[in-house]
C-alpha positions as CSV (number, residue, x, y, z in Angstrom):
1,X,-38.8,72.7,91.3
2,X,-40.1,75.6,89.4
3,X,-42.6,75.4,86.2
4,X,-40.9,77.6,83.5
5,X,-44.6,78.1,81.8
6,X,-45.6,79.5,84.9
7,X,-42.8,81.8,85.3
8,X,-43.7,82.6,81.9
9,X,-47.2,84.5,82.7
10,X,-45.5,86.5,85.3
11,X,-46.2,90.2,84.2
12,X,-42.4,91.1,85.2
13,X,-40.7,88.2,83.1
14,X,-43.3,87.8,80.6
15,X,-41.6,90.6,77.9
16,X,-38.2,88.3,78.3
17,X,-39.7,84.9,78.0
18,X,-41.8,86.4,74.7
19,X,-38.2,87.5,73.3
20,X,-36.1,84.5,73.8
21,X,-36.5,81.1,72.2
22,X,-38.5,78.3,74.9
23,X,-35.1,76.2,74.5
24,X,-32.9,78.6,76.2
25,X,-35.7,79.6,79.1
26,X,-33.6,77.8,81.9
27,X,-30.8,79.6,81.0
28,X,-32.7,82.7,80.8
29,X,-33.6,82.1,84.4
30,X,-30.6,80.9,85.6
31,X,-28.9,84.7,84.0
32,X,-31.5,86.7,85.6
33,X,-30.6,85.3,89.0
34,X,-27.3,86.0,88.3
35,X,-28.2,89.8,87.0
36,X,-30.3,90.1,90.3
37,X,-27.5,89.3,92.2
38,X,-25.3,91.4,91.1
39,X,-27.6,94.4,91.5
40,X,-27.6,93.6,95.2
41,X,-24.3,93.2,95.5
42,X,-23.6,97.0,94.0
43,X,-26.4,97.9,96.3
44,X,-28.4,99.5,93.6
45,X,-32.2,99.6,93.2
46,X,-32.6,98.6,89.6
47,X,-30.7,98.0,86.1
48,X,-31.2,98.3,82.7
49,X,-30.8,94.6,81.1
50,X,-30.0,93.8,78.0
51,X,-31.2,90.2,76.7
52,X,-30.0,87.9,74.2
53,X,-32.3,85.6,71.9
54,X,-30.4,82.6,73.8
55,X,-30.9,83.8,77.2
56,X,-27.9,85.8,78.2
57,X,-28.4,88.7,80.1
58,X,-26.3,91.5,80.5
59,X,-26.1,94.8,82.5
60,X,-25.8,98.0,80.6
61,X,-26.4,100.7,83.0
62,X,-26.8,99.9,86.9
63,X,-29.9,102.3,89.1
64,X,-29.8,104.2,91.8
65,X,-28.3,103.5,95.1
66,X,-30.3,102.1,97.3
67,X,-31.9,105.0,99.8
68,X,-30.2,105.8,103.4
69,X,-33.0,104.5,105.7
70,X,-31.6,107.1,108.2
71,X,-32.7,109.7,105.2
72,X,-36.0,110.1,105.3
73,X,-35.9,110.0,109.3
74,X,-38.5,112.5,110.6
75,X,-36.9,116.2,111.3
76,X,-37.0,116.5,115.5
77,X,-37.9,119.6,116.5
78,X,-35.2,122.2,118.1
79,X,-37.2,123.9,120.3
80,X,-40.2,122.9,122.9
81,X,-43.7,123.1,121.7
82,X,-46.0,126.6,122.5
83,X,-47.7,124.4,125.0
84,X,-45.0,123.5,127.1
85,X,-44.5,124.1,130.7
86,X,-41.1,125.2,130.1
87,X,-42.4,128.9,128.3
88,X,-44.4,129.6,131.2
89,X,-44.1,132.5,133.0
90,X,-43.3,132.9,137.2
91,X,-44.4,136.5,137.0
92,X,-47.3,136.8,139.4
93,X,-51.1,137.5,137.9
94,X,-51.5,141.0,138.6
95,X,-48.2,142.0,137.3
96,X,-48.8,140.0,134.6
97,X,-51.1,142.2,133.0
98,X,-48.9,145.3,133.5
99,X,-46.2,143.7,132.0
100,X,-47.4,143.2,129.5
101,X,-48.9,146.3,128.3
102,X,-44.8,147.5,128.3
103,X,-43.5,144.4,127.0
104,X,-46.4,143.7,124.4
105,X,-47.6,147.1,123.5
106,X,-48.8,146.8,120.3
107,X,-51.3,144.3,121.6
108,X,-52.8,146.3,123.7
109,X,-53.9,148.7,121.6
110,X,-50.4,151.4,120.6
111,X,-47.4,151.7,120.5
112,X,-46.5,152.5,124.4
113,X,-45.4,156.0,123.1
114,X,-47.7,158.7,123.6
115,X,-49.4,160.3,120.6
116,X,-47.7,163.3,119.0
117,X,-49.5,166.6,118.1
118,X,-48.8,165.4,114.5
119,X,-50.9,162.2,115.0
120,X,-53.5,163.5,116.9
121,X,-55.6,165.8,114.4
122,X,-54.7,163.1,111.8
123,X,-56.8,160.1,113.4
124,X,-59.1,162.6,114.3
125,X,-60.3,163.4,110.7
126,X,-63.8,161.9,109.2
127,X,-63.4,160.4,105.9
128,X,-64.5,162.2,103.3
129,X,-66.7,160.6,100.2
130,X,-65.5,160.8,96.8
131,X,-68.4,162.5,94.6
132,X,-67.5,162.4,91.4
């Protein structure tokens, strides 16, 4: 059997035991099993309670659902990881290099094009210092 002081001095309970009168605490636990019950039941997380100075307990407002455990499942990736065999290359090594200057030009220093006139003088120009 339970002791009814010591439910009393649980932190949870306490602010229910403090509001209703020490005859009706057996029937204050006896409703609050009830009111837990029912929460399961719906499969909600929590409710709002409402109790009487005689130990009744009622359910005013019902919480959240319970969460999906399938929810909060970690996102798989769609693609292989960077280091994966699967991206590597069966180009030989010394076309690999070649290959990659037309594929990958803009790594290797331009553009692949050839520079116009335009361009030329342009990159060509010192910068000049503002004096002023």
């Amino acid at each position: 059997m339970f002791s009814l002081a010591r439910l009393r001095k649980e932190p949870a309970l306490a602010q229910y035991f403090a509001f209703v009168h020490p005859f009706f605490w057996p029937v204050l636990i006896w409703q609050l099993g009830r009111a837990v019950a029912q929460v399961r039941a719906a499969g909600r997380q929590g409710a709002l309670l409402r109790v009487m100075w005689w130990g009744g307990v009622r359910i005013e407002y019902l919480g959240d659902a319970a969460p999906s455990p399938s929810a909060y499942r970690p996102v798989e990736p769609t693609r292989k990881a960077w280091d994966d065999p699967v991206w590597s290359s069966d180009l030989p090594a010394d076309l690999l290099t070649e290959a990659q200057r037309s594929i990958f030009p803009c790594t290797c220093g331009g553009s692949g094009r050839p520079r116009s006139g335009l361009t030329k003088g342009a990159s060509a120009l010192s910068p000049i210092t503002d004096t002023s």
